[in-house]
Residue frames relative to the residue before (quaternion, step in Angstrom):
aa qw qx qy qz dx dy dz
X 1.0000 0.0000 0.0000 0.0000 0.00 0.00 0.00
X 0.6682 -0.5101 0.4608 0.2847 3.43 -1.08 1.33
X 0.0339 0.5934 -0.7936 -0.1303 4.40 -0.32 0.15
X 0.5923 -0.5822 0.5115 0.2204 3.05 -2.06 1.22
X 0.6631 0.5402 -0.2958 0.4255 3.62 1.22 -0.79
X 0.6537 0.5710 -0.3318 0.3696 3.71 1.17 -0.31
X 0.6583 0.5429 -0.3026 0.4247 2.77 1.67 -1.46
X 0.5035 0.6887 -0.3584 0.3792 3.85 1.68 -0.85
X 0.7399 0.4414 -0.2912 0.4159 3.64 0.88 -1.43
X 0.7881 0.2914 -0.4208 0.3419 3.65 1.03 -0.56
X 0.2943 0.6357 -0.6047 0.3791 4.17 1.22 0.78
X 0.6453 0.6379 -0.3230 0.2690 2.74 1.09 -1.39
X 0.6149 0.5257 -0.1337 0.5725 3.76 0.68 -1.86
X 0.7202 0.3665 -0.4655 0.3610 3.22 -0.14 -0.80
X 0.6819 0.5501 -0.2227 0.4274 3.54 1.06 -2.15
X 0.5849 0.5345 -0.4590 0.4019 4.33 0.95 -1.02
X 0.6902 0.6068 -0.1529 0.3633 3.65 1.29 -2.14
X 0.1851 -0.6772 0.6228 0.3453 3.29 1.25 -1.22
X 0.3277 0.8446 -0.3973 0.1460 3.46 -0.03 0.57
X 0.1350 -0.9485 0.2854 0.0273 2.83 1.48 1.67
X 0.5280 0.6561 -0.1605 0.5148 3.67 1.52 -0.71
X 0.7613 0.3978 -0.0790 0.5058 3.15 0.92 -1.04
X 0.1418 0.7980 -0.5766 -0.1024 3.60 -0.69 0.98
X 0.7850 -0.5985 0.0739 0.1421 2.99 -1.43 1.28
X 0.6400 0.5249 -0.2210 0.5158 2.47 1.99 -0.67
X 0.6313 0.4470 -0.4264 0.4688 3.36 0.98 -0.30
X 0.2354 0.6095 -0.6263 0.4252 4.30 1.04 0.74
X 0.1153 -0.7190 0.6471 0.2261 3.69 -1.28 0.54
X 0.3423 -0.7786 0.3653 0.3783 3.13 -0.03 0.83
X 0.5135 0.5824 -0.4782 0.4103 3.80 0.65 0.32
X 0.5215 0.7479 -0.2613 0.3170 3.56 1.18 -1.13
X 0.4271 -0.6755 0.5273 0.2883 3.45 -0.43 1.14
X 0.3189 -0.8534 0.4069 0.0671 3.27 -1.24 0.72
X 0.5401 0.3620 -0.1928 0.7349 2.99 2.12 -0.02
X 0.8085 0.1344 -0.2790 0.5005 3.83 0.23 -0.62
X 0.6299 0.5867 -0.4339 0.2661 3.71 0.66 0.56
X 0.8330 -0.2787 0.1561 0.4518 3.53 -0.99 -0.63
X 0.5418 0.4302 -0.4323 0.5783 3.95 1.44 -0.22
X 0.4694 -0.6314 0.6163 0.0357 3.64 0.29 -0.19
X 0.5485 0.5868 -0.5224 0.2863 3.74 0.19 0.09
X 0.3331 -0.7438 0.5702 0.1036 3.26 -1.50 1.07
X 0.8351 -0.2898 0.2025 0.4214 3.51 -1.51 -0.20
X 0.6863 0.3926 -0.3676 0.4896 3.50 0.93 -0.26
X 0.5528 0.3769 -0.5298 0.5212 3.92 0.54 -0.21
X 0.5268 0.5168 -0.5867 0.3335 3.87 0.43 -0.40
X 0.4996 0.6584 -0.3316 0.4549 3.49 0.80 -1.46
X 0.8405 0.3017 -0.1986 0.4038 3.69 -0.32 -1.44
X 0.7551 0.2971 -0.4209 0.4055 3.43 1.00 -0.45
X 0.4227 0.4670 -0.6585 0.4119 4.04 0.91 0.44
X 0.6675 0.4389 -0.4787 0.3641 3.73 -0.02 -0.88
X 0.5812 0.4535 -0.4387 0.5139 4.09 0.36 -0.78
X 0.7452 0.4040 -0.3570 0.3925 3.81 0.37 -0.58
X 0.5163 0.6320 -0.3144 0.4849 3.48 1.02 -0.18
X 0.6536 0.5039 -0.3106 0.4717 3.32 0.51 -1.51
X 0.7223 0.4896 -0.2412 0.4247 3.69 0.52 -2.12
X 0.9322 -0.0997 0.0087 0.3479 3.30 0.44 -1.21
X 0.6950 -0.5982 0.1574 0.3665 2.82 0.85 1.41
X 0.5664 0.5867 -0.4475 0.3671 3.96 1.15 0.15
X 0.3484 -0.6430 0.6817 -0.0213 2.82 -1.54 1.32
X 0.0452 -0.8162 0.5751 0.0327 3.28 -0.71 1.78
X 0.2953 -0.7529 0.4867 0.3302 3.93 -0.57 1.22
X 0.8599 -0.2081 0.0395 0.4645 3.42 -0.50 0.53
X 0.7315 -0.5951 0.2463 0.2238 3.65 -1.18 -0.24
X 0.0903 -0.8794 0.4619 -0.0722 3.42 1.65 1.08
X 0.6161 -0.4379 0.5135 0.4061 3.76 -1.84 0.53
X 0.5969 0.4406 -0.4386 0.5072 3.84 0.58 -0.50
X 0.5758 0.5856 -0.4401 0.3631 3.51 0.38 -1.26
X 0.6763 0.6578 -0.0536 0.3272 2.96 0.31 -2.35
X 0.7393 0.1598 -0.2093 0.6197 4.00 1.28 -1.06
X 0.4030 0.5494 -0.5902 0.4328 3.86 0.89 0.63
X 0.9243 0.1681 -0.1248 0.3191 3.70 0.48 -0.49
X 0.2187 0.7659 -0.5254 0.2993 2.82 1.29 1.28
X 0.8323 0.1986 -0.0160 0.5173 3.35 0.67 -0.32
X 0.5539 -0.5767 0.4048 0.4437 4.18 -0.80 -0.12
X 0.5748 0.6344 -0.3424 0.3871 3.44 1.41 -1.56
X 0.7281 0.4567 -0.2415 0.4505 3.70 1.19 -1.23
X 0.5701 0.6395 -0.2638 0.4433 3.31 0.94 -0.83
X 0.8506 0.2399 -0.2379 0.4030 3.35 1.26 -0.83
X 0.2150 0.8200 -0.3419 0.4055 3.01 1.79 0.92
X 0.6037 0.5962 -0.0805 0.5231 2.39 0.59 -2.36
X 0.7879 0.4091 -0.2899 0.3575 3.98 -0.25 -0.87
X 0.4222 0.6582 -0.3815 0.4930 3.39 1.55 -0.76
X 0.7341 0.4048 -0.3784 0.3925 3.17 -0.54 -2.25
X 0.7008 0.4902 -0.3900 0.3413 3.24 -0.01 -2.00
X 0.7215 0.5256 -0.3349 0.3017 4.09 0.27 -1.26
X 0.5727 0.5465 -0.1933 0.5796 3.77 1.48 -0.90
X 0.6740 0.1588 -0.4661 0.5507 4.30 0.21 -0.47
């Protein structure tokens, strides 16, 4: 089942990346996001912490191994946005 928050992080990526080719729904939200088929590197990371900031107000401090396995994927990404939305 589609979670409303996954379907948010990949408007999100797609809308931060411009990713005009790419539709959001067709993101799996397992799908690596850096060593898979979109290919994005250290700077779409960059654009998609700022898009997450803007939406939901998290502030990531810099790019830790935790950081680093929060956006390996959407499923984590929309983890990650939980915890951060709940302290």
């Amino acid at each position: 089942s589609a979670d409303m928050l996954e379907t948010e992080i990949r408007e999100l990526i797609v809308d931060s990346l411009k990713l005009e080719d790419i539709a959001a729904e067709s993101i799996d939200v397992d799908e690596p996001l850096f060593d898979g088929s979109l290919g994005l590197d250290s700077i779409d990371a960059l654009e998609i912490g700022i898009a997450l900031r803007k939406r939901y107000g998290i502030v990531i401090e810099s790019a830790t191994e935790e950081v680093k396995s929060h956006f390996q994927n959407v499923r984590n990404l929309a983890a990650f946005v939980r915890t951060k939305r709940q302290s």
